[in-house]
C-alpha positions as CSV (number, residue, x, y, z in Angstrom):
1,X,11.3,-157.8,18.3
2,X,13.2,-155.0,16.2
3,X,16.2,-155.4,18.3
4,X,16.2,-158.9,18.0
5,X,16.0,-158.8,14.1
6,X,18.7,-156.0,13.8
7,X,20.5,-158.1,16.5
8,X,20.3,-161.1,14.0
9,X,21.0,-158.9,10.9
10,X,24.9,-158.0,12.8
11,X,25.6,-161.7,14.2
12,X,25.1,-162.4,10.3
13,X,27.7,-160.2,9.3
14,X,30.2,-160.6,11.3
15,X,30.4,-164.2,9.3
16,X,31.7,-167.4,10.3
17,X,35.1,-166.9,12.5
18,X,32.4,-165.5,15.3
19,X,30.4,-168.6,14.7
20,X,31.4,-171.1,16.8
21,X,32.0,-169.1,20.1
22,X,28.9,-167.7,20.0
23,X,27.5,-171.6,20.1
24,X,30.2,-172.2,22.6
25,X,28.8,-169.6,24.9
26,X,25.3,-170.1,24.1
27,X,25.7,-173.8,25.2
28,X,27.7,-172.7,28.3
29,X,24.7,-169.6,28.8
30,X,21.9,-172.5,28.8
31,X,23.9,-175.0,31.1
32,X,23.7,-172.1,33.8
33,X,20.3,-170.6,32.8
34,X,21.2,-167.6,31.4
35,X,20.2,-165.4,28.4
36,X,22.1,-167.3,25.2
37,X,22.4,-164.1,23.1
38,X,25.4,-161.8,23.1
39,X,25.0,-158.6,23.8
40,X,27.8,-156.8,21.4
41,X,30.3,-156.9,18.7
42,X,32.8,-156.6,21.5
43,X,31.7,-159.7,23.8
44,X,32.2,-162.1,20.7
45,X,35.5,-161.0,20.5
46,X,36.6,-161.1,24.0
47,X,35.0,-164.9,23.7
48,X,36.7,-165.6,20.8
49,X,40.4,-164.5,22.0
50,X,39.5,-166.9,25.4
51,X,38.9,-170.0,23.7
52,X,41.6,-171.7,22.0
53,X,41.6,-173.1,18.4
54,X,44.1,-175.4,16.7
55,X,46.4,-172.8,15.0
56,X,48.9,-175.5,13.3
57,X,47.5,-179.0,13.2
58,X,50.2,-182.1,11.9
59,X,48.4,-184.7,9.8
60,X,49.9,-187.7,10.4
61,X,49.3,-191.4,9.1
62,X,51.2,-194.8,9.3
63,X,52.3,-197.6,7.0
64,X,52.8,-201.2,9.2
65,X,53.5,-204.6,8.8
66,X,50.6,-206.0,10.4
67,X,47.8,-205.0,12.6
68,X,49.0,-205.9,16.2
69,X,51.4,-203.4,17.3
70,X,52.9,-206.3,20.1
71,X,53.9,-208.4,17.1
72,X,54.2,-206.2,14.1
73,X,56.2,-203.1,13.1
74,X,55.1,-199.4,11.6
75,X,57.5,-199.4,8.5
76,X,56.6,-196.0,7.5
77,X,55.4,-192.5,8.6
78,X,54.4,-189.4,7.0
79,X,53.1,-186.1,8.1
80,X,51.9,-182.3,7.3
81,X,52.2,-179.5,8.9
82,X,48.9,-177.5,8.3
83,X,48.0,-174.2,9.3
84,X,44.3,-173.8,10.1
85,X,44.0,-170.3,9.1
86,X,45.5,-170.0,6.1
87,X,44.6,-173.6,4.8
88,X,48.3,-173.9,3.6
89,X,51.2,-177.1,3.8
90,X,54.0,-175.5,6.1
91,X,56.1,-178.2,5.4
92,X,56.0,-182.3,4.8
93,X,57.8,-185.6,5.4
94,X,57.8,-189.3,5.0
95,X,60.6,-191.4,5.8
96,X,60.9,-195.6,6.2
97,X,61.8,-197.6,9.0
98,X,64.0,-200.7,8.4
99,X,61.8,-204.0,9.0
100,X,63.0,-207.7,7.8
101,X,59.5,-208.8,6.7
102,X,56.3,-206.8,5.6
103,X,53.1,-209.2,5.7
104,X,50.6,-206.0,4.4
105,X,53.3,-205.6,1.5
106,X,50.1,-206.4,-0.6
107,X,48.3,-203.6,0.4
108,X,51.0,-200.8,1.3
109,X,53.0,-201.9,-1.5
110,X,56.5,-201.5,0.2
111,X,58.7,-204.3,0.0
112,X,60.8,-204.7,2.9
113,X,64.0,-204.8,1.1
114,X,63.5,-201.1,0.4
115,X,63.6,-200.3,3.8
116,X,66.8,-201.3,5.0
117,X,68.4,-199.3,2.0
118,X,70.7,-196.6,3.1
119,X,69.0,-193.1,4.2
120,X,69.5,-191.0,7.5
121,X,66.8,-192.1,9.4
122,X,67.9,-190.7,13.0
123,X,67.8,-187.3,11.6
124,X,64.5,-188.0,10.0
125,X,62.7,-188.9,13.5
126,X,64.6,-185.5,14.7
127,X,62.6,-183.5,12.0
128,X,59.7,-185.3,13.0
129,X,60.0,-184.4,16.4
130,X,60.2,-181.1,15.4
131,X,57.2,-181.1,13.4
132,X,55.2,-182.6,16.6
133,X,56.6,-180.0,18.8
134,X,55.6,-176.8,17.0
135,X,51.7,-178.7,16.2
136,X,48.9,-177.5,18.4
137,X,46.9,-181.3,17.8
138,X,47.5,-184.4,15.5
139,X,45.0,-185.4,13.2
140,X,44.9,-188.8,11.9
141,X,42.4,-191.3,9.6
142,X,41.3,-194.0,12.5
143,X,43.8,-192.1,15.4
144,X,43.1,-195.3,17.4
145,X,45.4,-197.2,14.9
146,X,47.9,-195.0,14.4
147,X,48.9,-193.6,17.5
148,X,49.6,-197.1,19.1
149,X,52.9,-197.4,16.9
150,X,54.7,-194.4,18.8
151,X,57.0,-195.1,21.7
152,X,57.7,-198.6,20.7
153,X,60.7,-199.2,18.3
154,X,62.4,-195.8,17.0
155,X,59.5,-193.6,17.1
156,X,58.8,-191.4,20.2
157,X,55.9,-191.2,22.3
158,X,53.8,-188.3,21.3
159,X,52.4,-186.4,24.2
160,X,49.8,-184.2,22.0
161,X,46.0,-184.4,21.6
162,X,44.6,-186.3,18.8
163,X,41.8,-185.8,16.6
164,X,40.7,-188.3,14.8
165,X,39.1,-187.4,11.1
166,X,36.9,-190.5,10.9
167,X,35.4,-190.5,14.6
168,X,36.0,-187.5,15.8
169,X,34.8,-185.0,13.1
170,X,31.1,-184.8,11.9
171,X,31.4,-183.9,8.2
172,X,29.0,-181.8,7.3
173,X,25.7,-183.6,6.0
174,X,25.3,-182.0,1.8
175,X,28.7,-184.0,1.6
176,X,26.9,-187.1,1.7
177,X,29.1,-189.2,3.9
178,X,29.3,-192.2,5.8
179,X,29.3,-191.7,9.6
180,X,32.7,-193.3,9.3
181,X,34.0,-192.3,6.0
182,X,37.3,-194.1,4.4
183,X,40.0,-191.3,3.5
184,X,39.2,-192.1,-0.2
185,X,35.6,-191.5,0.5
186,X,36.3,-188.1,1.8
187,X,38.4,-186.8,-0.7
188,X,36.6,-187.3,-3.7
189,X,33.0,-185.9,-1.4
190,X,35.5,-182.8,-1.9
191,X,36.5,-183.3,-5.1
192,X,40.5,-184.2,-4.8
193,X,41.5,-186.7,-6.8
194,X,42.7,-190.3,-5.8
195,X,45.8,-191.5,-7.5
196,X,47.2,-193.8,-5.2
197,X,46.5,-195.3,-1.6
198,X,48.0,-196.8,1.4
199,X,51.1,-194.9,1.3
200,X,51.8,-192.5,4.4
201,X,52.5,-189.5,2.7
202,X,49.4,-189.8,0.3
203,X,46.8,-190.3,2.1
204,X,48.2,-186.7,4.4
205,X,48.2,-185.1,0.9
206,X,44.5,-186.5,0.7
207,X,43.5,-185.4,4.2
208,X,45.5,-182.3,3.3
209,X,43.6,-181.0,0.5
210,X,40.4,-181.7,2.0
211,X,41.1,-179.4,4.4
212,X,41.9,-176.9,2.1
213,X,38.6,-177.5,0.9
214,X,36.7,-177.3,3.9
215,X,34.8,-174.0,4.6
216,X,33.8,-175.1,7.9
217,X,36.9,-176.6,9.1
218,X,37.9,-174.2,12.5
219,X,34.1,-175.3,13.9
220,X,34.4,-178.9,12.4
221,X,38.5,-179.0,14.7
222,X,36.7,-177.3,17.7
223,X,33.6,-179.6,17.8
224,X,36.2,-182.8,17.5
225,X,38.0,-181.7,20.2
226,X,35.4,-181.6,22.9
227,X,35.9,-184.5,25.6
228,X,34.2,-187.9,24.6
229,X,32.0,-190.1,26.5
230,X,32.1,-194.0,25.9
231,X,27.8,-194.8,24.7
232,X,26.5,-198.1,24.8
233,X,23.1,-197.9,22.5
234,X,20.0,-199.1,24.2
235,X,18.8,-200.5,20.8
236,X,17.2,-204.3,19.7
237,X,18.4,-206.3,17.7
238,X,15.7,-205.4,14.9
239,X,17.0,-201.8,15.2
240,X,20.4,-202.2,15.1
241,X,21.1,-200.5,11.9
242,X,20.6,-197.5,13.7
243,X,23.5,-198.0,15.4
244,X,25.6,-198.8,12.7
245,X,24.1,-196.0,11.1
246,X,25.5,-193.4,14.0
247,X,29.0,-195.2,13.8
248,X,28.5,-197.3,16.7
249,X,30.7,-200.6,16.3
250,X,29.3,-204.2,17.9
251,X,31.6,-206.1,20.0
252,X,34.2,-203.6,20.4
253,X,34.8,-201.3,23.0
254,X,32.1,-202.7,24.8
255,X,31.6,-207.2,24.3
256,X,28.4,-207.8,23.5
257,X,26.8,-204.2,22.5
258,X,26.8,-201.9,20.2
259,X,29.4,-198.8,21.6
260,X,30.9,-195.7,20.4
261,X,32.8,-192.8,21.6
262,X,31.7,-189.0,21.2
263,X,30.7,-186.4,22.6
264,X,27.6,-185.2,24.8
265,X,26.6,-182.4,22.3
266,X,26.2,-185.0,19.4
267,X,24.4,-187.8,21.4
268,X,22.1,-185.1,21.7
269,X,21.1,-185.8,17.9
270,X,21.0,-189.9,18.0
271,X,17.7,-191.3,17.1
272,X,18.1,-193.9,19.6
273,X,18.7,-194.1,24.0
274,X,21.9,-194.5,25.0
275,X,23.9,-195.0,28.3
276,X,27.2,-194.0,29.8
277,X,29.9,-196.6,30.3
278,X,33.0,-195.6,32.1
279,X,35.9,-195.8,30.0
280,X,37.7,-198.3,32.2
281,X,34.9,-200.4,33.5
């Protein structure tokens, strides 16, 4: 029992960039059966240099004309090149893309007309290639949106994982958040001011400075990136503000039920069963 304690008393002081490799391991130690503690100093840091975390991360979000990306255009981008370790802006950009109408003009507030006006766009989408190329992941505020919009028109395909901040990351609880919280939401949970919305570049800077804010952010990136399982609650009808509750959506990926996608490790927590879906049944 003293070995365990002093044991304990060492894990604590070696602080948080050991934290979430040790729960890596231990998870991987009780899958096979095998003792979860670490043995020394020098095992968490042969774990930690094996397992890979999100050095530069590129916040990214979208401006369009409409919601159906077969119909409609993206009008503007803008991004953030963030570096995990150092919680600091390497460099940002925001440029326009030239559209003839703009139907969500009252919500994004970019007339179309402003668009077409002379500016070098092709060397814009070359800095943003650039800015994808040296970025580890791409975070974005509802991925699932904003991802669709590259490869068609003038932007290119983007071959890099995504995380996305409002499914894909569990905020920690004392911030009082929704299970899918709006971008607003979550910046003033971390006290950043809100001056402006639905503009590319601003809701980054908002995304931006949360991260900044964020103690916990290397486990929060790590957890988001484990692989994600499609759940179809087993719930009734009566119950079915559970569901809501854990973020699961009705009618969507799944007609019918209530579904969401995330990983095994946090289905663990639901208060509800669930089952399995394939992905593409």
């Amino acid at each position: 029992m003293k070995e365990e304690h002093n044991h304990q008393e060492e894990s604590e002081q070696l602080g948080f960039l050991y934290e979430t490799p040790k729960e890596i391991r231990n998870q991987k130690a009780k899958d096979l059966g095998e003792e979860s503690s670490l043995k020394s100093n020098e095992e968490r840091v042969e774990i930690l240099s094996k397992e890979h975390f999100p050095e530069n991360i590129l916040i990214l979000d979208t401006e369009t004309t409409g919601l159906d990306n077969k119909i409609d255009d993206c009008l503007e981008v803008g991004s953030i090149l963030f570096n995990v370790k150092s919680r600091s802006v390497l460099a940002q950009q925001s440029f326009l893309l030239p559209v003839q109408i703009n139907n969500a003009e009252k919500i994004n507030n970019i007339p179309a007309e402003i668009t077409r006006l002379p500016q070098p766009l092709s060397e814009a989408i070359k800095y943003f290639e650039s800015l994808v190329r040296v970025s580890d992941v791409i975070v974005a505020h509802n991925a699932e949106f904003d991802m669709k919009w590259f490869g068609l028109n003038k932007l290119p395909q983007i071959e890099k994982q995504w995380i996305c901040s409002m499914d894909d990351i569990t905020w920690p609880v004392d911030r009082q958040l929704k299970t899918r919280p709006s971008v607003r939401d979550l910046a003033l949970a971390y006290g950043v001011p809100v001056w402006n919305a639905h503009r590319a570049l601003t809701d980054c800077i908002y995304l931006s400075e949360v991260f900044k804010r964020c103690s916990e952010l290397e486990k929060l990136l790590t957890r988001a990136l484990e692989p994600k399982v499609l759940l179809r609650a087993e719930i009734s009808y009566e119950e079915r503000y559970l569901a809501k509750k854990a973020g699961f959506r009705w009618n969507d990926a799944i007609k019918g039920a209530w579904s969401r996608k995330m990983s095994r490790r946090d289905m663990q927590n639901l208060e509800f069963p669930v089952h399995e879906v394939d992905f593409h049944s």
